[in-house]
Structure formats: structure tokens, C-alpha cells
C-alpha positions in Angstrom: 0.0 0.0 0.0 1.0 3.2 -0.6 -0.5 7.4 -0.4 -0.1 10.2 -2.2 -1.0 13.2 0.5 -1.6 16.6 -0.8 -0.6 19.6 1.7 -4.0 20.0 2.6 -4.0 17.0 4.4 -6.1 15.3 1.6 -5.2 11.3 0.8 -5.4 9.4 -2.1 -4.0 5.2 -1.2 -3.3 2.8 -3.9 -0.5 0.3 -4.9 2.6 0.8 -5.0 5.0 0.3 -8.4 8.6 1.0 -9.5 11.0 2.2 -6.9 10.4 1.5 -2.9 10.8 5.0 -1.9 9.4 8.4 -0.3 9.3 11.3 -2.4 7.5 14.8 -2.6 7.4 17.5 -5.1 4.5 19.8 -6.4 1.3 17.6 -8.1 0.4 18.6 -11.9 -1.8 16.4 -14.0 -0.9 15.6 -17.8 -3.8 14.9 -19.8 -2.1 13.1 -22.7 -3.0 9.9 -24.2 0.3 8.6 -25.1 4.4 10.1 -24.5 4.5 9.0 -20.8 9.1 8.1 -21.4 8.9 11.2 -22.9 7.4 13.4 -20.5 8.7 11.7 -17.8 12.3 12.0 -19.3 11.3 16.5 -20.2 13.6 18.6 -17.4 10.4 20.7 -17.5 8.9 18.2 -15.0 11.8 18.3 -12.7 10.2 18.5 -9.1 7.0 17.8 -10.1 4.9 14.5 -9.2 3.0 13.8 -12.2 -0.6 12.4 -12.7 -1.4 11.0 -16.0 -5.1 11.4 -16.5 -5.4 8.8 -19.6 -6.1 5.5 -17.6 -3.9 2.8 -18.5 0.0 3.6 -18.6 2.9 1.5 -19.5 1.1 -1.3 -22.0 3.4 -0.1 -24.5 6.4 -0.3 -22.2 9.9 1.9 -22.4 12.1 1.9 -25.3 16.0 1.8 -25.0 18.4 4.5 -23.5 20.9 4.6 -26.1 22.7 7.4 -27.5 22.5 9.0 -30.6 25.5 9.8 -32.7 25.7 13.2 -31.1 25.6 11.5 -27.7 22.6 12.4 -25.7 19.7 9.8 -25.6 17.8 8.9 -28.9 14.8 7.9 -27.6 14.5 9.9 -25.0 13.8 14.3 -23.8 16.7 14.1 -21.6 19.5 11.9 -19.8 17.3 10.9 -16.7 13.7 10.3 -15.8 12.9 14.6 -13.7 9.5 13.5 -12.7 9.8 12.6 -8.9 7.1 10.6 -9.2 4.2 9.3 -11.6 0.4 8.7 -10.2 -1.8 6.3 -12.7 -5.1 4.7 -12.7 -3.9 1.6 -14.1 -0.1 0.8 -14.6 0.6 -1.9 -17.0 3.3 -4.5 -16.8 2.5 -6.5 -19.6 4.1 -4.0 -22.9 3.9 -4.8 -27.0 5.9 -2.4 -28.8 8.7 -3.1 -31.2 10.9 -0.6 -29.8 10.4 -1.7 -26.1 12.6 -3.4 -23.8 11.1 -2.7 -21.0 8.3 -2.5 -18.7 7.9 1.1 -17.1 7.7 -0.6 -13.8 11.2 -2.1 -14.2 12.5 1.3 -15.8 11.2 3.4 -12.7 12.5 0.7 -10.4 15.9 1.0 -11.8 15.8 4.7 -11.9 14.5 4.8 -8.2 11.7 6.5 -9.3 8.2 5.7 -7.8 5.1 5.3 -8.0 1.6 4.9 -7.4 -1.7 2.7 -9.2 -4.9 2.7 -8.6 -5.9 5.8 -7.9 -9.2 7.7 -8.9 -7.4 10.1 -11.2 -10.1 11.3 -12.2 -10.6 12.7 -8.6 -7.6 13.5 -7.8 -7.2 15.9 -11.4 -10.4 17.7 -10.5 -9.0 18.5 -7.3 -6.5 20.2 -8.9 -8.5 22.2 -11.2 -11.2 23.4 -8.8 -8.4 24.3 -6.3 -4.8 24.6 -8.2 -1.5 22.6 -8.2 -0.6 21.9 -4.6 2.4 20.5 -3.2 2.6 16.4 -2.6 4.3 13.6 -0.7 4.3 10.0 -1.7 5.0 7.4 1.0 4.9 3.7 1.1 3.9 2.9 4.2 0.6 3.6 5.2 0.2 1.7 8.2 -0.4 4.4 11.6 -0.3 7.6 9.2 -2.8 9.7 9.8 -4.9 12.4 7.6 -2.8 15.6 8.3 -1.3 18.5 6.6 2.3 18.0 5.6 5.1 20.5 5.1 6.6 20.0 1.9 9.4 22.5 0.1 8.1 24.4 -3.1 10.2 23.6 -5.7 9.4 26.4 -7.4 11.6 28.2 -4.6 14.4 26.7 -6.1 16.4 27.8 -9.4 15.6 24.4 -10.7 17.0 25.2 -13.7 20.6 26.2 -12.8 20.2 22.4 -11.0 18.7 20.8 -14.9 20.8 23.0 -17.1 24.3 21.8 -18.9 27.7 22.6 -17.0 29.8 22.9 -20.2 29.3 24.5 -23.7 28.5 21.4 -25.9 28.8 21.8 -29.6 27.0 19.8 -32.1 27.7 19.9 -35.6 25.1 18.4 -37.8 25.8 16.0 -41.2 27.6 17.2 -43.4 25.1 16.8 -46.4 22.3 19.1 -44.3 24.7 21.8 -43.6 23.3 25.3 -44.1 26.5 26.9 -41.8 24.4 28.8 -39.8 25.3 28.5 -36.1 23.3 29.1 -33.1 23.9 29.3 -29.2 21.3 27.8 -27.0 20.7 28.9 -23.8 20.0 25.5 -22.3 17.4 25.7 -19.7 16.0 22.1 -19.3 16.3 22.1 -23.1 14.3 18.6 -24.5 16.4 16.5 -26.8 13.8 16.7 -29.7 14.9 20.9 -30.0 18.3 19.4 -30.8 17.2 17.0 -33.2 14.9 19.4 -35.1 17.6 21.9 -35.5 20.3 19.4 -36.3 18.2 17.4 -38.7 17.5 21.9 -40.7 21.4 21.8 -40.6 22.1 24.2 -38.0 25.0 23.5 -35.8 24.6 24.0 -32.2 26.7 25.8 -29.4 24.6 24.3 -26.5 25.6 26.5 -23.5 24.6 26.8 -19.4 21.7 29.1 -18.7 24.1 31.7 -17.1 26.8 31.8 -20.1 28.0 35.0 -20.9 27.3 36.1 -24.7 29.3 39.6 -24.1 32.9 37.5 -23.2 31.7 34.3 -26.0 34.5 33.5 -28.1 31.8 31.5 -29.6 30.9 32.4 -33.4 27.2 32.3 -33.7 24.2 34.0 -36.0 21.0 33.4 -33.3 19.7 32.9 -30.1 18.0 30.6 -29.0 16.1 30.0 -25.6 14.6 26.8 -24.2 12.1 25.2 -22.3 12.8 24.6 -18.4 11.4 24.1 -15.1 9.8 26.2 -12.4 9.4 30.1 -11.7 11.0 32.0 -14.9 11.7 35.1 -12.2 14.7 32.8 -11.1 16.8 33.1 -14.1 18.0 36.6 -13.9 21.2 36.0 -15.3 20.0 34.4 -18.5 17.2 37.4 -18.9 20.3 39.9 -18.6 22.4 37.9 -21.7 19.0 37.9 -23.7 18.7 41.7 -23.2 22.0 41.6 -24.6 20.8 39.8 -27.4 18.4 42.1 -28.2 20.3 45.4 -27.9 22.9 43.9 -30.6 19.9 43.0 -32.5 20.8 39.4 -32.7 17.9 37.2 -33.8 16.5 35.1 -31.1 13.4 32.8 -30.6 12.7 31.2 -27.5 10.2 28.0 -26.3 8.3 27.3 -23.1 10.1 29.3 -20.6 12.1 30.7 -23.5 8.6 32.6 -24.1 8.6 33.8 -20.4 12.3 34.8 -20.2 12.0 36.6 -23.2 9.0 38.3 -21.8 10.6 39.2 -19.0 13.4 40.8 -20.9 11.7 43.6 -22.2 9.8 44.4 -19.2 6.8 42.7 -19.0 5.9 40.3 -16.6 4.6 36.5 -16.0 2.4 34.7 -13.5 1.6 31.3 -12.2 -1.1 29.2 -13.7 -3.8 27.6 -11.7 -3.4 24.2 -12.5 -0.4 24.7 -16.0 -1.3 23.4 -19.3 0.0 19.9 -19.9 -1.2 17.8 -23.2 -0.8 17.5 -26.7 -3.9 18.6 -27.7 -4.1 22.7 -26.7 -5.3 24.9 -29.7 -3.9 28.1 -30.1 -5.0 30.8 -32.3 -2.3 33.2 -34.2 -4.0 36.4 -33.4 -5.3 38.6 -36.9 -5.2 35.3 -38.6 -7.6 32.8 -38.7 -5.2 30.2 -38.3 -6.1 27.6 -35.0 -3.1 25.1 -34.0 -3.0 22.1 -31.9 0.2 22.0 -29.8 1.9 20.3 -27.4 2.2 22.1 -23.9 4.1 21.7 -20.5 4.4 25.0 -18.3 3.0 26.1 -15.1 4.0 29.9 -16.0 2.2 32.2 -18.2 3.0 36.0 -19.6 0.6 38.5 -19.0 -0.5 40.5 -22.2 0.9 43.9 -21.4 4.2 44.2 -23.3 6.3 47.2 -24.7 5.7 49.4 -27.4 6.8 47.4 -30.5 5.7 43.9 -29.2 2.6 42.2 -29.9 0.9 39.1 -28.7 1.7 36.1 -31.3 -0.7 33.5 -30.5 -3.4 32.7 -27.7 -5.2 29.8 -26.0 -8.3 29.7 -27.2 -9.3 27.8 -24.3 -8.6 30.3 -21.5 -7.1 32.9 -23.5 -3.9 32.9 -22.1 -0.8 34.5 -24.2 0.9 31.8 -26.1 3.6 33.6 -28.2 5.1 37.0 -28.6 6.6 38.8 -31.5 8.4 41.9 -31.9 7.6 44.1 -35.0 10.7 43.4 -36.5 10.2 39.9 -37.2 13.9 39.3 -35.6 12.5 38.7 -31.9 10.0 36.4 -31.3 8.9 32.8 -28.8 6.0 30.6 -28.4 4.7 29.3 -25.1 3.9 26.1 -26.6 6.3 23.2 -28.0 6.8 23.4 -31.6 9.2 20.0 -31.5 6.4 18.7 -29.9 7.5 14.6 -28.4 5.2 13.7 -27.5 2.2 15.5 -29.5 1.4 17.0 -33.1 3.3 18.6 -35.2 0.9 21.4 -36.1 3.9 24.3 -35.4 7.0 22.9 -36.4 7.2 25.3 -39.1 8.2 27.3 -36.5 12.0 26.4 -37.3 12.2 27.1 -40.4 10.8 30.5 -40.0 13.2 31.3 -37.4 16.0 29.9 -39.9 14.7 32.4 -42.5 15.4 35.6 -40.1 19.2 34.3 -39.4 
């Protein structure tokens, strides 16, 4: 037996799978059908104990963790598995897919990752809609606990992604036969694989650099800037607004995703806020404002910008489900991010384009 208690004392008891351990972290719900590796595996869910919503997880089990010929997994958004922790309806240990070898169980387990099944998700999810994300603790052992409040850290307290982001520049030059020389530095926030492989595959070579690198002292030869996605408050990463304000005084093209969006927002002086419950699917439509354009895009943030911006700056796109800014673009064309996740894994691949028109401006 094991819980998941919520910080208002709230518990929710199932059974316990994967890894034999405690663990806590801030609870967000992903309503996604398929993608569990690859959510699991996106830095954007680092702290975060995550409920899938879709009922059975795991019959298609986990594909293999190696490496590409650039080195970082090919299968998967990242090196590790950031969630803390993964709450299901109904895990599956039996798997059929040709690319698996392994059950998620057994990939959890050896990742000391845990988890819990059989859970009303369902109840649990609208929990967290009718009264916001809330902080979590899962425990194993039930036996004496009783139904009371629990003091767990915010995560979003911490610069979580100075703890996700890259130590090292890492350089990565695509094939040879692709090659548009054209080079880029990417501010690498909790940056997902797939952003790698989508600019590698337009032949766009790659300085991949820590959130906090210094673009004023770069000995680094570059034509754009680009910003990722990334975990928890976009307020903590003043040093990597301050080298995108940079950017933008030296009118240096630069497009940023996810947090990119928020970072760049907070660049030229507007401002963000957290969401009541985040947006996490592959199914959110967004409308390009004067257009009548609607896409369906994959989503993972907790943090939103607020639709005030500068003179020059224009809101991009917008949920059309809460109406909630979803891109911003400057007049220029030279300046612009998306909220959303163009390289989508999991998810469509409505804006993808999106690469290629930021290629165009460089």
C-alpha cells in the first residue's frame, strides 16, 4: 500500500510500483494519451509529481536509452527520468511495442523513481482544477499515518533550472550533407532532446551553453539565439534574462520555447504569473492572433505571460481555451517565442514550421 498526501492533508491510497521510496514535489496532472518516457524524461517536470489522467499507462512499455551519434539519448527528452514521481489509474506491466525493452515498472524501479496505481485520477485531477496545483508527498507505508497536513518545500523556490541546465558548452555539428552553416547558441534551460534533433536534422549546428553563459565574453561564433524550455518560476533566471537583453540590444535574432517565451518576456519588461493548474497535453489549440489560423500544440508549463508588453511587441498567439498568451513577437520579425512546443514529443506537429521561420530571419 502506498498514499499520495496533498498539503492539505487530503489522501489518495493505492499500490505501489517502481522504486520502494518516499518522495515529494509539487502535483500537476498531464492529460495526454500517449508520450509517458517522454514526459517523464522533459527537465520541464523536474520537481514535479505527475498524474497521467489517460487511464492505462505503461502497455506499450519503455524503449531503450541509447545514445545517438551526437551522444545524448535517442529515444528519449533528456539523460534521466525529472519526474519525482508518476500517479496512474492503471499501470501496465505486460508491454507490445517493437521498440520496447522494458516495462515502465522495471524502468522506474531501476531509476528509483516511484510510483503509485490505482488511484481515482479522475478525482484527484479535479481536485486540482477546482483548487490549483498543490504540493505532494508519496510514502509507502501507510500503516499508523494519519490524515494531516504535511510541510513539503516548493520547488518552485528553487532555481531548478541552474540544477537541470548543462555545465559545459556542448557543440554539435550536424551532417555534413544538411549543412546550411548557420550556427546558433542555445541557452540550455532544461532544453528537450527533440529541440536538438529538429535543429540538427534543418542543418544548423549547435553551441549548446549553461543558462548563465556570458554572450558579451563568447569566443563562440554564432548568427541566433536561442532559448529553451525549463522548469519552475521564470523570475529565477536573472542572469540568462540579462544575456537575452544583450541579445536584443545587438539586434541578434533570437526565438525562444516554453520558458524561453517567459524569459524573453521578462526581458523587455513585461511580466509572468503562475497558472492555476499549467497546461500539460498534446492537444491545446492556439490561435495566431489577426489570422484565422487555429493550431493544436503540445504544452508543459506552469508559467504564463501577462499580455501587457512594450511598445513594439505584440501578442503572437493565444489559447483559445482560457485565453492565455501563447507567443510574442516583436515588429521586427527578428525577436520572437512561443509558449507552446513546436518539436512537440510527445504531440502533433501542427507548429513545427516554426524552425524554419526562425532559420529564415538568421
Amino acid at each position: 500500500m502506498a498514499q499520495l498526501i496533498l498539503q492539505d492533508g487530503t489522501v489518495f491510497t493505492g499500490d505501489p510500483f517502481g522504486a520502494g521510496v518516499d518522495t515529494d514535489g509539487e502535483v500537476v496532472f498531464n492529460t495526454g494519451m500517449v508520450g509517458y518516457p517522454e514526459s517523464m524524461t522533459d527537465p520541464s517536470y523536474e520537481g514535479q509529481i505527475l498524474v497521467f489522467t489517460y487511464p492505462l499507462i505503461g502497455n506499450y512499455g519503455v524503449p531503450s536509452e541509447e545514445k545517438n551519434r551526437w551522444g545524448f539519448a535517442e529515444n528519449f527528452e533528456s539523460e534521466k527520468i525529472h519526474v519525482r514521481g508518476i500517479i496512474v489509474a492503471q499501470e501496465s506491466r505486460e508491454y507490445s511495442h517493437h521498440k520496447a525493452v522494458s516495462s515502465l515498472h522495471n524502468w522506474m524501479e531501476h531509476h528509483k523513481i516511484p510510483g503509485i496505481t490505482g488511484i481515482d485520477t479522475r478525482a484527484l485531477t479535479k481536485k486540482l482544477r477546482e483548487h490549483g496545483v498543490m504540493l505532494g508527498r508519496i510514502e509507502q507505508k501507510s500503516e499508523g499515518r494519519s490524515q494531516k497536513a504535511v510541510s513539503i518545500e516548493d520547488p518552485n523556490m528553487r532555481n531548478l533550472v541552474a540544477e537541470v541546465s548543462c555545465k559545459n558548452i556542448i557543440t554539435y555539428e550536424p551532417d555534413a550533407d544538411v549543412s546550411i552553416k548557420k550556427s546558433i547558441i542555445a541557452f540550455d534551460c532544461g532544453m528537450k532532446n527533440n529541440i536538438l534533433r529538429s535543429f540538427l536534422k534543418r542543418g544548423v549546428t549547435v553551441h549548446r551553453v549553461p543558462w548563465n553563459y556570458d554572450l558579451v565574453t563568447s569566443p563562440l561564433k554564432f548568427d541566433a539565439v536561442f532559448i529553451s524550455n525549463g522548469p519552475g518560476d521564470p523570475k529565477m533566471c536573472t542572469e540568462t534574462i540579462k544575456q537575452i537583453q544583450f541579445a536584443l540590444a545587438k539586434n541578434i535574432p533570437t526565438f525562444g520555447i516554453c520558458l524561453g517565451n517567459q524569459l524573453l518576456a521578462l526581458a523587455i519588461g513585461g511580466d509572468t504569473y503562475k497558472l492555476p493548474y499549467g497546461h500539460r497535453s498534446a492537444n491545446q489549440p492556439c490561435l495566431e492572433v489577426g489570422t484565422k489560423r487555429c493550431i493544436i500544440t503540445s504544452q508543459n508549463h506552469g508559467f504564463a505571460v501577462k499580455d501587457q508588453l512594450p511598445t513594439g511587441w505584440k501578442v503572437w498567439f493565444t489559447n483559445a481555451n482560457d485565453g492565455s498568451v501563447e507567443g510574442i513577437r516583436h515588429e521586427s520579425g527578428k525577436f520572437f517565442s512561443v509558449q507552446f512546443h513546436p518539436e512537440a514529443t510527445p504531440g502533433p506537429e501542427d507548429a513545427n514550421y516554426l524552425f524554419d521561420e526562425f532559420l529564415k530571419i538568421i
